[in-house]
N, C-alpha and C positions, 0 to 999 in steps of 0.2 A: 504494500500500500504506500503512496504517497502523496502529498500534499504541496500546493503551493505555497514556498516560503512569503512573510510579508513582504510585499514590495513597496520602493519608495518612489513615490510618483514626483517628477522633477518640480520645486517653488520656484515661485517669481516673487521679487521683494515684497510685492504685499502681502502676500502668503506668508513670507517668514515675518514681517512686522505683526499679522493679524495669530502666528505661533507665538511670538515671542511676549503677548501684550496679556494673551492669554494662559500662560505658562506664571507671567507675574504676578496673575488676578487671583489665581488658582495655589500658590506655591506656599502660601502662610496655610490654607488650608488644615483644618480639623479632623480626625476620624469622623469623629461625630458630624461634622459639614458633608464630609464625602459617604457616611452613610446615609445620608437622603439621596443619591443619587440610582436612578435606575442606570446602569450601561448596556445599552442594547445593539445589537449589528444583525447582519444577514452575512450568509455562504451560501454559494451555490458547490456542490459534491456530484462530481461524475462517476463513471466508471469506464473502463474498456479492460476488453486480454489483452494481450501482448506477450507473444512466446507462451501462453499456458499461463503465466504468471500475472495477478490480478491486481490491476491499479486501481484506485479509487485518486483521482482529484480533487482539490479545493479550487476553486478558479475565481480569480479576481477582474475585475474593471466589467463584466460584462454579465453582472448577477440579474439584471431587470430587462435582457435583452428576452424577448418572447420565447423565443428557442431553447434558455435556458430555464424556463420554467414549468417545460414543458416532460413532464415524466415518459420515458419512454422504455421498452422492455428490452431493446438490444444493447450492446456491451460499448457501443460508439454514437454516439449523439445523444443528445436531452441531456436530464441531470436533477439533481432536487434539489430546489433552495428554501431554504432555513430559516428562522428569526430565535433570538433568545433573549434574554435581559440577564441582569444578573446587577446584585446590590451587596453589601455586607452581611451576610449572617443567611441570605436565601436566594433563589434564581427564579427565574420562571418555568415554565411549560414548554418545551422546544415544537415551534408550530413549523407545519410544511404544507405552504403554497402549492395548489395543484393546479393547476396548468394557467398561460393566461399569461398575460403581462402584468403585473402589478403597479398598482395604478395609487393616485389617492385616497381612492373611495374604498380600492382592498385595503387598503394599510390604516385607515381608520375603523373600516368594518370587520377585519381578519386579527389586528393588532391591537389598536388603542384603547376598541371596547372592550373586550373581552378578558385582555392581559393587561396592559399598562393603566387601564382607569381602575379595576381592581388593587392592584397591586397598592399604587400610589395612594389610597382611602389604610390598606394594612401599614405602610408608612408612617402616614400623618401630615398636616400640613408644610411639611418642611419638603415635601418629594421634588424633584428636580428630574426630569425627564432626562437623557442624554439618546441623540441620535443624530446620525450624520447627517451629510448635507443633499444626501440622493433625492430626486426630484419628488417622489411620491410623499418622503418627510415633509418637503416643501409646499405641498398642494396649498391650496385656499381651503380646501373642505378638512385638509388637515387641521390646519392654522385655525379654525373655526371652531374644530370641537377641541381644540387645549382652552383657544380663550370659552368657550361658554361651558366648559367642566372646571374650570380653576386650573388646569396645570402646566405649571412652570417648564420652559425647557431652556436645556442648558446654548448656552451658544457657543457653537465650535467652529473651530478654526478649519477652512477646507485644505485637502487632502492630508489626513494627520491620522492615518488608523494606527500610527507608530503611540500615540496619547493613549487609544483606547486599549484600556485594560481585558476585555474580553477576546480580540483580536487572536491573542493567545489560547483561548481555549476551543479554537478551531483545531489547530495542533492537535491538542492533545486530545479531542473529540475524536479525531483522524486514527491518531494510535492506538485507540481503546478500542473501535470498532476494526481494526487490524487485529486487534489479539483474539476475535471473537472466536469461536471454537462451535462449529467450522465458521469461517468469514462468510461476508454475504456475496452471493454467488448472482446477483438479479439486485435489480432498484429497490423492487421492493422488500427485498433482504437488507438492502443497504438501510432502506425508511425504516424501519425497524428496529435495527441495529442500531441508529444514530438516537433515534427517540432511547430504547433501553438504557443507552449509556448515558444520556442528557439525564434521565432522573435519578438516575445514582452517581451525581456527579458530587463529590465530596466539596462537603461546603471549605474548608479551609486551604484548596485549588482555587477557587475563585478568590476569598477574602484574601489570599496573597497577592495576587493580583492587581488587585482595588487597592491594597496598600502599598502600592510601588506607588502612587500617582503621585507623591510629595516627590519620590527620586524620578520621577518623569520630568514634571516641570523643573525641577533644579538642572537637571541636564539640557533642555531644551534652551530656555535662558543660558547655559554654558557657550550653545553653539548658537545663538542669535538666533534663536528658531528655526532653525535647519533642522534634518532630521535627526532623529535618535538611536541609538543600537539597539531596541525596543523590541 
C-alpha cells in the first residue's frame, strides 16, 4: 500500500504574508483555545494492481474533480473521498461521499448538518470550525448556514495543509488499513476498511497532533511563512 506524501504547493508573497500573520495570531495560543477547534479535511483513496501487488492511493489537488468521487469496482479509475474532523479529547464519524461532484449544498447537507452542527453544541460556545479554502467551504449556502446557526470558523491561510494537524492522519489511516488481514481486495473493501479503522482511531494519535500546533506556528514565523517540514 501507498500513499501520497504531503505536498507543498508553490507561495506567492501574499501567501507567505497571509502564513506568517497567521502563524503570529495563533502562536501564544492555549490548549484550552485550541480545544475548541474542530480540524476537519477530505482525501480522496484509490486503488489499482500493479504486478499482483496492491496499491491503495491518497491523491491530492484533484479531490472534488467529478471523477474522483465517483466509486467504481475496477482496480484503475474512480476512488473514494473522505471527510473527518477531529478536536482534542474526540473525532468524528469518517463520512464517504458517493458519487457526484461535491458541491455547497452537499457539504452543508452531507457535512455541517449532520456532523459539524452537532458536534460544535457537544463543544460549547467556544467551537471554532476549521476548514480549508476548497470552493464548496466557500459556497454562499455555506456561509449562510454558519452565520444563521452561530458558528465560528476559523480563517486560514490558503495552500497551508503543512498547518493542519489532521493532514497526518491520512498517513496513518493509509497504514492501518494496509495491515488489515487480508487487505481490501475491491473499493468496497477498501470503504470498509477505512471506516473500521477511522473508529478505532486512538484518541491520543490525534490529541498529538492538535498539540504540535504551538511548534507549527513557531516554525512557520521561523521561515517567514514558507512552508514547514510538517
Amino acid at each position: 500500500m501507498q500513499e501520497d506524501q504531503l505536498c507543498a504547493f508553490p507561495l506567492n508573497g501574499r501567501q507567505r504574508r497571509n502564513r506568517l500573520c497567521w502563524a503570529r495570531e495563533h502562536v501564544s495560543w492555549t490548549q484550552q483555545q485550541w480545544a475548541s477547534v474542530l480540524f476537519t479535511d477530505e482525501s480522496r483513496f484509490t486503488m489499482e494492481s500493479d504486478s499482483g501487488r496492491l496499491l491503495i492511493w491518497r491523491e491530492q489537488r484533484t479531490r472534488y474533480h467529478q471523477s474522483n468521487t465517483v466509486e467504481r469496482h475496477s482496480y484503475r479509475g474512480g476512488g473514494i473521498l473522505v471527510w473527518v474532523g477531529i478536536s482534542l479529547g474526540g473525532h468524528t464519524d469518517l463520512h464517504v461521499f458517493h458519487g457526484g461532484t461535491v458541491t455547497g449544498l452537499r457539504y452543508r447537507d452531507e457535512i455541517l448538518d449532520p456532523y459539524v452542527h452537532p458536534y460544535a453544541a457537544a463543544i460549547g460556545n467556544d467551537f471554532i470550525l476549521m476548514d480549508d479554502n476548497a470552493r464548496p467551504h466557500r459556497a454562499r449556502i455555506v456561509e449562510e448556514y454558519l452565520e444563521d446557526h452561530g458558528l465560528e470558523r476559523m480563517e486560514w491561510p490558503a495552500r497551508s495543509p503543512d498547518l493542519n494537524p489532521i493532514e497526518h492522519l491520512w498517513d496513518y489511516l493509509g497504514r492501518e488499513v494496509a495491515a488489515l488481514n487480508p487487505p481490501p481486495r475491491s473499493l468496497h473493501e477498501l470503504k470498509q476498511g477505512l471506516l473500521c479503522v477511522w473508529s478505532s482511531l486512538p484518541i491520543p494519535v490525534s490529541d498529538n497532533l492538535i498539540n504540535s500546533m504551538g511548534n507549527r506556528c513557531r516554525q512557520c514565523i521561523q521561515v517567514r511563512g514558507g512552508h514547514i517540514p510538517y
